[in-house]
C-alpha positions as CSV (number, residue, x, y, z in Angstrom):
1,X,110.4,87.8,129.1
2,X,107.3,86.3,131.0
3,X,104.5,85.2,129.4
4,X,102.5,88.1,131.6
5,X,105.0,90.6,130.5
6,X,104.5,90.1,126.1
7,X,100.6,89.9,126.6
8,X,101.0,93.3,128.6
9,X,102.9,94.8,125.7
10,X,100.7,93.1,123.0
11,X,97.6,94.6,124.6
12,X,99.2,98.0,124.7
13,X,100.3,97.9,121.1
14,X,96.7,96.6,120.3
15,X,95.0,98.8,122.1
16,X,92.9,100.6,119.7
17,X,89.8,98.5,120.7
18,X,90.9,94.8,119.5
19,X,89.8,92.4,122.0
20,X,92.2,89.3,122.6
21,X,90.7,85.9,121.8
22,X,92.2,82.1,122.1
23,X,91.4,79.9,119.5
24,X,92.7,76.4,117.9
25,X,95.3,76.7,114.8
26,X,95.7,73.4,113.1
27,X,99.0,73.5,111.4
28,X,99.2,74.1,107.6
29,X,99.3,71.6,105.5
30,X,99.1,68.4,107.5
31,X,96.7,68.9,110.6
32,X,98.0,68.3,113.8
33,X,97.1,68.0,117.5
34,X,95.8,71.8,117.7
35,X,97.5,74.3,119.1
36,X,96.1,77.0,121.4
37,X,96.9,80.6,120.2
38,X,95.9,83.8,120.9
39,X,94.5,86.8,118.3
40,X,93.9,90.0,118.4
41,X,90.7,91.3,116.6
42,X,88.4,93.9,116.1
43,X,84.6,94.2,116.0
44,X,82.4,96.0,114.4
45,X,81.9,98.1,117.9
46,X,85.5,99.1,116.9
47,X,86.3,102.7,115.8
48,X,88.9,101.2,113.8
49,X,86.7,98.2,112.3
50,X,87.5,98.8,108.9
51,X,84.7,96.7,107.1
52,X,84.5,93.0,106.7
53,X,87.3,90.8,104.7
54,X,85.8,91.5,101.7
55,X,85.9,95.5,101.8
56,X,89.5,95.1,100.5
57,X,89.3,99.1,99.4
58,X,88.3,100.3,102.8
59,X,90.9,98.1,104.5
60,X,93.8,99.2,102.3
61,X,92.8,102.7,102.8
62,X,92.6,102.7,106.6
63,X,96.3,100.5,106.4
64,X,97.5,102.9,104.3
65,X,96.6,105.8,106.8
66,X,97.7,104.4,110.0
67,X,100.3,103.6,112.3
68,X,100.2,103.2,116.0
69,X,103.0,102.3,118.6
70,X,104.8,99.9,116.5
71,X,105.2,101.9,113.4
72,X,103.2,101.9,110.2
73,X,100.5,99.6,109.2
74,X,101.7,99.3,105.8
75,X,105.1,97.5,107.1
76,X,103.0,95.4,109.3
77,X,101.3,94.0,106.4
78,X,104.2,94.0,104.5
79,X,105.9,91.9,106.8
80,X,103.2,89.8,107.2
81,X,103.3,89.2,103.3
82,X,106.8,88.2,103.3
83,X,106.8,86.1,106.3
84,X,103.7,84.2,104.3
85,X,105.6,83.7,101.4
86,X,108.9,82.4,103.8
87,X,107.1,80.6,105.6
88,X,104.4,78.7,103.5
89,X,105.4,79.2,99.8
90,X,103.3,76.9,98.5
91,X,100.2,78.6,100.3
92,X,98.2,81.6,98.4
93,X,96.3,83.9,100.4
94,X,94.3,85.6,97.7
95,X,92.7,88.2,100.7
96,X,96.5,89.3,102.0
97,X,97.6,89.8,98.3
98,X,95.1,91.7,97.1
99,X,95.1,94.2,100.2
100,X,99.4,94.3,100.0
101,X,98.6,95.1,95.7
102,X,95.9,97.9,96.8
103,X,97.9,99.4,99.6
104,X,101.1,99.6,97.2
105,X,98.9,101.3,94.6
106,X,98.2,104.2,96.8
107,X,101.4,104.6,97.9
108,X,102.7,104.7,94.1
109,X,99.7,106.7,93.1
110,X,98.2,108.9,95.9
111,X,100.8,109.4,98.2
112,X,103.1,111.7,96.7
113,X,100.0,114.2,95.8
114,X,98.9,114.1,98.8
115,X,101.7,114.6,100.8
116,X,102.8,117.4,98.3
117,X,99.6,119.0,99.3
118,X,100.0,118.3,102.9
119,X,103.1,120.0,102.9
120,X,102.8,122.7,100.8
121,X,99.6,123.6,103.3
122,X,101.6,123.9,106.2
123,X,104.3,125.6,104.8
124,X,101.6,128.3,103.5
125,X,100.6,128.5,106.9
126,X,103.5,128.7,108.3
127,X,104.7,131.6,106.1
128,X,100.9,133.4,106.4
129,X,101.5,133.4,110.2
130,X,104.8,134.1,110.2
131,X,104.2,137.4,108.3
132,X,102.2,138.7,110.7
133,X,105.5,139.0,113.3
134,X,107.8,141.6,113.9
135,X,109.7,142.1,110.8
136,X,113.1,142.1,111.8
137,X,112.3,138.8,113.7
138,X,110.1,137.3,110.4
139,X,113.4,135.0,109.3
140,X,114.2,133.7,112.7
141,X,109.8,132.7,113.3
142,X,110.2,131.3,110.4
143,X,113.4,129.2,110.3
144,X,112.5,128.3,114.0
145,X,109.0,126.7,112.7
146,X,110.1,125.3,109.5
147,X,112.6,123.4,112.0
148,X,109.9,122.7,113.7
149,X,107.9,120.8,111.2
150,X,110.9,118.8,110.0
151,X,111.2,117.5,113.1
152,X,107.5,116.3,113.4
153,X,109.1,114.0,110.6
154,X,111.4,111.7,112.4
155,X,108.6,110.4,115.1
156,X,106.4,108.1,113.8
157,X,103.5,108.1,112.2
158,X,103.8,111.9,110.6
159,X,103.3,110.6,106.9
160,X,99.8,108.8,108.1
161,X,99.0,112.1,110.3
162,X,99.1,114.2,106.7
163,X,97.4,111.5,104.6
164,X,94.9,110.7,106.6
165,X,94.2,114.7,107.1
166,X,94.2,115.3,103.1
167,X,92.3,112.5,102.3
168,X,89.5,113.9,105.0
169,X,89.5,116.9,103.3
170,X,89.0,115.6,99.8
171,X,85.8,113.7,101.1
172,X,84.3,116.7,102.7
């Protein structure tokens, strides 16, 4: 693959208003002669700016919620975490650990209330609407969208979709 060709695909799957930036990385833990990389990162111009490094709460929360074209933030971070610890076990990133402890909390603690509550919604809706058909076709609207809705779980992203919605709703 070109080099043209990855920073195309990098830009697309950072998309979300990260602007790309080169800067010197001096190798860990001897320095070296630099070496120019490139980072992707986000401003406070953008709508996904999630506060600065030490809003760990914030950040966890919007991680926990998201996902864009290459799956879930969560397994981003995740992998980030255990490529860290591979890579430079010696090394402690206090900032990365305490944002991998939070986002683990709430998927231990919040997510399977809100996701319950997700669900349970749209299969209320689902059933309310559906009882309002004909009602020798009631079964087949029904069993039709139920299908429906399991199938909005195999693409990506659905779990964020429904947390993100709930925890909107519990703010406002």
């Amino acid at each position: 693959m070109q080099k043209s060709q990855v920073l195309d695909h990098l830009d697309y799957r950072e998309k979300n208003g990260y602007d790309r930036v080169n800067l010197e990385f001096h190798e860990y833990p001897t320095a070296t002669i630099p070496i120019q990389v490139i980072m992707y990162m986000a401003s406070q111009a953008n709508d996904s700016y999630a506060g600065d490094v030490w809003q760990v709460q914030s950040i966890a929360r919007q991680i926990f919620t998201s996902a864009g074209p290459s799956g879930p933030n969560r397994e981003y971070l995740f992998n980030l975490s255990i490529a860290m610890r591979q890579l430079f076990p010696d090394a402690v990133d206090e900032h990365l650990t305490e944002l991998v402890d939070c986002v683990q909390r709430h998927i231990e603690h919040d997510e399977p209330t809100l996701l319950e509550r997700a669900l349970s919604a749209e299969i209320t809706s689902i059933l309310n609407e559906c009882l309002g058909c004909d009602p020798t076709q009631q079964h087949v609207e029904i069993a039709q969208r139920l299908e429906a809705l399991r199938g909005c779980f195999e693409r990506p992203g659905w779990r964020e979709m429904y947390l993100q919605r709930e925890l909107q709703l519990e703010s406002s």
